[in-house]
N, C-alpha and C positions, 0 to 999 in steps of 0.2 A: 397508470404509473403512480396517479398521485402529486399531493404537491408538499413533501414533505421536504425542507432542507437543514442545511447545515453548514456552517462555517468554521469546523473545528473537524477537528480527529474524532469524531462522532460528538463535538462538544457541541453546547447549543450559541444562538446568537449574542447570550448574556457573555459564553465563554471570550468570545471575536472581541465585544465590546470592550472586556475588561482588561483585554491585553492589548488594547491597543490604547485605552486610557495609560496602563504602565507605559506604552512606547512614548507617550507623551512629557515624559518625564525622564529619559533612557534616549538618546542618541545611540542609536545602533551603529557599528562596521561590523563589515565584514569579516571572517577569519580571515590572517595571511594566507596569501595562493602560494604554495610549490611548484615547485617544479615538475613537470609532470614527467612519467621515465619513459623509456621506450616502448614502443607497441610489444607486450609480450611473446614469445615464437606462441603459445597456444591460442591467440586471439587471430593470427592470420591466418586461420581457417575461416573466419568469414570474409578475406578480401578478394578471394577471385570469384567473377560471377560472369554470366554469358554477355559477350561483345556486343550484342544485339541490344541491351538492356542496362547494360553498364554505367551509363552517363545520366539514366533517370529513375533506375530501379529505386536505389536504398531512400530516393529523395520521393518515392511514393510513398515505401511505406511508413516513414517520419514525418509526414506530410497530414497522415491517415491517424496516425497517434493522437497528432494535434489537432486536429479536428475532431476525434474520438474525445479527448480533453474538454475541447468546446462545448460539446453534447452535454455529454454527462455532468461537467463540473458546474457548465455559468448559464447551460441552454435548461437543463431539468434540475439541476440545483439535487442533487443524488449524496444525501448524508455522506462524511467522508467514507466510514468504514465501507458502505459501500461500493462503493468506486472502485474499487480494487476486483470487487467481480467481475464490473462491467466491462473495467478494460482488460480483464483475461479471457473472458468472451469474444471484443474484439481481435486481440491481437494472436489469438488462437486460430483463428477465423482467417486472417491474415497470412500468421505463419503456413498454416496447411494449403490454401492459394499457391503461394508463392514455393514452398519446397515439392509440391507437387509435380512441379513445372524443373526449377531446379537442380530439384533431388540434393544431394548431401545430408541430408539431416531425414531422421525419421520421424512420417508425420504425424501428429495428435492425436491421436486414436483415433484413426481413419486409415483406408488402403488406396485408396484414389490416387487418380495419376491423372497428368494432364497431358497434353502432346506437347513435345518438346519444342515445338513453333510456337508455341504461345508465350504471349509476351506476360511474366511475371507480374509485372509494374500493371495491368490491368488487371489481372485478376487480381493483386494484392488489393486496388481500388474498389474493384466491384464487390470484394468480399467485405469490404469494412462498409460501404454504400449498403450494400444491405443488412448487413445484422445491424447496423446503428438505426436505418429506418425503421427496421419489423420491430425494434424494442423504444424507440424515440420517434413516434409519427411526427410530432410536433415539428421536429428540426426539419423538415425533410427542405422546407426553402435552405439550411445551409449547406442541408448531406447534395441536396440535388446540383447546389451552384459550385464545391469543391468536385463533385463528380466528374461535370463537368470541364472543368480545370484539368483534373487529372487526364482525363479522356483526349482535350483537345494536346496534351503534350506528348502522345504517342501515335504514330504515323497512322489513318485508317490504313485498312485492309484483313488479311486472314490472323495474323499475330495478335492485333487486339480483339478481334472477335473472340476468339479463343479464348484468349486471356478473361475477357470478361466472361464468358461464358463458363468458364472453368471456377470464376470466385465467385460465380454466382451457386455454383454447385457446392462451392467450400464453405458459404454462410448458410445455405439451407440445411448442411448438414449439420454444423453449431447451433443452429437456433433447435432443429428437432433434438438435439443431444440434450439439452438441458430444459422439454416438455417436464412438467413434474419435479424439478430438482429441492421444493421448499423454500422457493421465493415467496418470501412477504406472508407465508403462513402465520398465522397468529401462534405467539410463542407466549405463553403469561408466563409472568414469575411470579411464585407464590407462597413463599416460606413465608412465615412472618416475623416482624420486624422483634428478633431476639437478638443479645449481644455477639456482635460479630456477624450478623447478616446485612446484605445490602439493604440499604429504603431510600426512594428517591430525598432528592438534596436539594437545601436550600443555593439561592434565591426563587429559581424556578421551579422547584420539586417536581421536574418531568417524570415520565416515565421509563421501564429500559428501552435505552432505543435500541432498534434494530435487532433486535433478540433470535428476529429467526436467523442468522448469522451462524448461530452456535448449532443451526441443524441441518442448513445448507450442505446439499450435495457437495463434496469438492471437488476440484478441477481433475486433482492424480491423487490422492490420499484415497485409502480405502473407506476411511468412515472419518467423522468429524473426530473421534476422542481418538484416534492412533497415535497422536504424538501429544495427549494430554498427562501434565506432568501431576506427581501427589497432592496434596493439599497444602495449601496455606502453611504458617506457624500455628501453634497453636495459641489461642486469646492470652493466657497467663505465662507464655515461654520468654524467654530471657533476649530470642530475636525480633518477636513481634514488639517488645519493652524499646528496644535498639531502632526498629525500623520505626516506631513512635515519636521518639525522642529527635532520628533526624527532621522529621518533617517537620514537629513544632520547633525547630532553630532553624531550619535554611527552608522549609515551605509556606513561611508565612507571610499575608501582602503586608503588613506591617512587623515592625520588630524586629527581621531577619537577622541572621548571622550570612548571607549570602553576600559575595561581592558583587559589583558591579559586572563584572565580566562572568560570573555566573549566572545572574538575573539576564543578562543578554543572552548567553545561552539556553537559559529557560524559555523565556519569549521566543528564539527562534524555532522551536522546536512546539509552539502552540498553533495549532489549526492546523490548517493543509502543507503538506512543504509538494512540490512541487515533484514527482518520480518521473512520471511520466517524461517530462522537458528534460531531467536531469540524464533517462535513458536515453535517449532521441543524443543527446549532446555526446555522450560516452562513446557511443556508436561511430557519429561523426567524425569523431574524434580518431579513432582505431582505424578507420577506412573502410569500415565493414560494407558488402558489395549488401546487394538486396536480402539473399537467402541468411549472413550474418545478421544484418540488422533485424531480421524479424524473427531470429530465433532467440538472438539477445531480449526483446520485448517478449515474448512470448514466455519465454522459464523466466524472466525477473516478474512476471504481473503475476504469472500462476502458483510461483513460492510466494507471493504476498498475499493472494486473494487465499491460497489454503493457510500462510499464516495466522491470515485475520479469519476465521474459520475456527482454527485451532485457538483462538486467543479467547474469543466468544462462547467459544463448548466449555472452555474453562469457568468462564463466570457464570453462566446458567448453573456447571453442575455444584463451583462454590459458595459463588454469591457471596463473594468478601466485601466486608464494609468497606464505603471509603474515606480517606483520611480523616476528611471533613465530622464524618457522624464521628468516627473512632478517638478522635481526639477531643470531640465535647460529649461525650458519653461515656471517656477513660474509666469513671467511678463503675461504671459497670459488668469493663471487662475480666474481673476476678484477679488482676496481675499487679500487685503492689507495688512494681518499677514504675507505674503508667498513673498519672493526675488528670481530671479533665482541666480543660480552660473552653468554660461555653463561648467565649466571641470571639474564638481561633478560626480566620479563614484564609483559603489559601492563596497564591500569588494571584488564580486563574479562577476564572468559575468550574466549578466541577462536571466532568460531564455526567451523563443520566446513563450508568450502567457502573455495575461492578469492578473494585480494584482488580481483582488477578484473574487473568493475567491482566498485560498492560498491552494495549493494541498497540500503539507507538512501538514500546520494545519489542515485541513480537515481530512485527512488521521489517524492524530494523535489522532484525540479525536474518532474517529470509530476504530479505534485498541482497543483502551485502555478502551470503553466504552464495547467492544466487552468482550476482557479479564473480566473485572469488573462481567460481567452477566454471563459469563461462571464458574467461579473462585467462585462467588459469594461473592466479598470483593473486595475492591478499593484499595487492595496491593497487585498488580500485580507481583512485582517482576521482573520484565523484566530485563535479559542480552539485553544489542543490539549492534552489532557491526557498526560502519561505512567504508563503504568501502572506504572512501575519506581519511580521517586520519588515521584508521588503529587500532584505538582504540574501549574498548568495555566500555560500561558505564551499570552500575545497577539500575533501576529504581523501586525501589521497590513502591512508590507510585503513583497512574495514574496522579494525580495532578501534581508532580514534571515532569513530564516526559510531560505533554500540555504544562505545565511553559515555560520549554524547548526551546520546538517547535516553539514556538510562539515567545519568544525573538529571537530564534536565527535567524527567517526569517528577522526579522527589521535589528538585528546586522550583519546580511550580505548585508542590503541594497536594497536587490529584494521584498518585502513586505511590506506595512501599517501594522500597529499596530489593524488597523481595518479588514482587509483581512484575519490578522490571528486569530483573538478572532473572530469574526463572522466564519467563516470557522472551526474552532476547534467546536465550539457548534453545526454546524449543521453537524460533522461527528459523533458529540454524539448521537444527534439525529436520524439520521440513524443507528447506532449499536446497541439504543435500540429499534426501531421500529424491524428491520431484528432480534435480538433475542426473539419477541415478538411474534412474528409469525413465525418463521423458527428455526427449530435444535433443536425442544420441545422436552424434556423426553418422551416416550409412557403412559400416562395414565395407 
């Protein structure tokens, strides 16, 4: 696996450092909470579930998240962008266990069925106990001791045998699904460094990270470029002059035109925020029985892992500079709107890969387009914590919550205003294609 990490939304350690020096100086709150509305009529499709399994199913497979979380995030330290594959792995893994057994929802491109004595809530265990082992040996003292946990809270006998025996079947089939998918292949980029192409960035001139990303099998898309949108602005157009000029006024760590409750919004929205906890809550939230909660994780991880897929194929195939180079290089973009200023740097350290798209907005409109089709209403409700500030914000509307995302990339400086509105709409598009085809009711 490797011991590569990251503390950011694929940003490096300089990026975690330098926003948490800003917090230093920034007392953060929280957004005000709403009121949250009633459980939608299309979300109680996930609260009836089998009597047998009822009082400790949903609380397995949320159980399974977070220890999935544990794994990946603080046990292997797994670059952010990443992460988003791993846990569509697991909770794919999971969902197909658990609807197997079930039934209502159609499973993940599989036909398996499990005998309807079998206890969900174990094979939902055994299925994430294994794929987390076969791809994280290392953990296996925490995957083994939560195993165990899960295990001893469902009765021995023929119910959990099955059950485990049946997610043991559902992770072997996940892990041989994705033999050969273009993990961790080595991806060069190699245009060279002309105006308007990416080159690594100062302070750490890393390299692109995580590149094979952009060639990664996906979960449910047909190929990596299906939802890749045209090109950039062009260097000398009158939008790229526009998308310039915001960053050098409201993305710079000194000098800003930014408010304070903008710069808080920027900061919240640096590093990791928190999906996984944020789904797990949503869930609890709605009453969702077992087979709910694991379909809700299961279409919101796989519209974000093919999100961040499609966000990736975009910068390998444009390789847009990013702000950083483009604003102390201005003299050589050919666009007479546009000045350089060499000692313009942004709010945040820049991460090590291409503006457009923008993984964040990408990311963001496939969560929340995700939720929207699952929920069936575009008030999501979303708690989300961020790991960077420390604060949790309530998004009750999907709208509020792109708005967000999308300012906050510019007000931090690492983003166009076009990386991030182009990038948010094709992560929409992606979450309603993947619910349009995958995570269907049974007929």
């Amino acid at each position: 696996m490797g011991d590569r990490t990251s503390v950011g939304f694929s940003v490096s350690r300089v990026a975690a450092r330098a926003a948490a020096a800003a917090l230093t100086v920034l007392a953060l709150v929280a957004a005000p909470a709403v009121t949250p509305s009633a459980t939608p009529a299309a979300a109680r499709a996930g609260l009836a579930g089998s009597p047998a399994t009822a009082a400790t199913a949903p609380d397995a497979v949320a159980e399974w998240s977070a220890t999935a979380s544990a794994v990946i995030e603080t046990d292997a330290q797994r670059p952010i962008p990443e992460t988003f594959v791993w846990h569509a792995f697991v909770s794919t893994a999971v969902y197909n266990a658990v609807v197997g057994i079930e039934g209502r929802y159609v499973p993940y491109r599989w036909h398996a069925r499990g005998p309807r004595t079998a206890s969900s809530a174990a094979a939902a265990a055994a299925a994430a106990h294994r794929v987390l082992l076969t791809w994280f040996p290392a953990s296996r003292g925490r995957l083994d001791a939560a195993y165990a946990t899960s295990l001893a809270a469902i009765p021995e006998g023929r119910a959990r045998n099955e059950g485990v025996a049946f997610g043991e079947r559902s992770a072997a089939h996940t892990v041989a699904s994705r033999e050969g998918d273009g993990r961790f292949v080595p991806t060069p980029f190699t245009p060279p460094p002309t105006p308007g192409v990416w080159r690594p960035t100062p302070p750490a001139y890393e390299p692109f990270d995580t590149a094979w990303l952009g060639r990664l099998r996906p979960m449910t898309l047909t190929r990596p470029d299906q939802f890749r949108p045209g090109p950039p602005p062009a260097l000398t157009s009158a939008r790229y002059a526009r998308d310039l000029a915001e960053l050098k006024a409201y993305g710079g760590r000194t000098g800003s035109r930014r408010s304070p409750a903008q710069t808080e919004t920027a900061l919240f929205f640096t590093g990791s925020l928190q999906f996984q906890e944020a789904l797990r809550d949503r869930a609890a939230r709605s009453g969702y029985d077992i087979a709910g909660t694991a379909r809700l994780l299961a279409a919101a991880n796989c519209a974000m892992a093919d999100a961040i897929i499609t966000a990736w194929d975009a910068k390998l195939r444009y390789g847009r500079w990013r702000p950083l180079t483009a604003i102390r290089l201005a003299g050589s973009d050919g666009n007479p709107a546009t000045a350089p200023d060499p000692a313009w740097e942004p709010l945040i350290a820049t991460p090590p890969h291409p503006d457009y798209l923008s993984g964040h907005a990408t990311v963001g409109g496939a969560l929340t387009r995700a939720l929207t089709v699952v929920l069936g209403t575009s008030r999501v409700d979303l708690r989300i914590r961020s790991q960077v500030s420390g604060t949790t914000r309530r998004y009750v509307s999907a709208d509020d919550y792109n708005r967000d995302v999308v300012d906050a990339r510019v007000w931090e400086g690492v983003h166009s205003r076009t990386a991030d509105v182009v990038g948010n709409r094709a992560g929409q598009r992606v979450a309603a294609w993947v619910l349009g085809h995958y995570f269907e009711p049974v007929c």
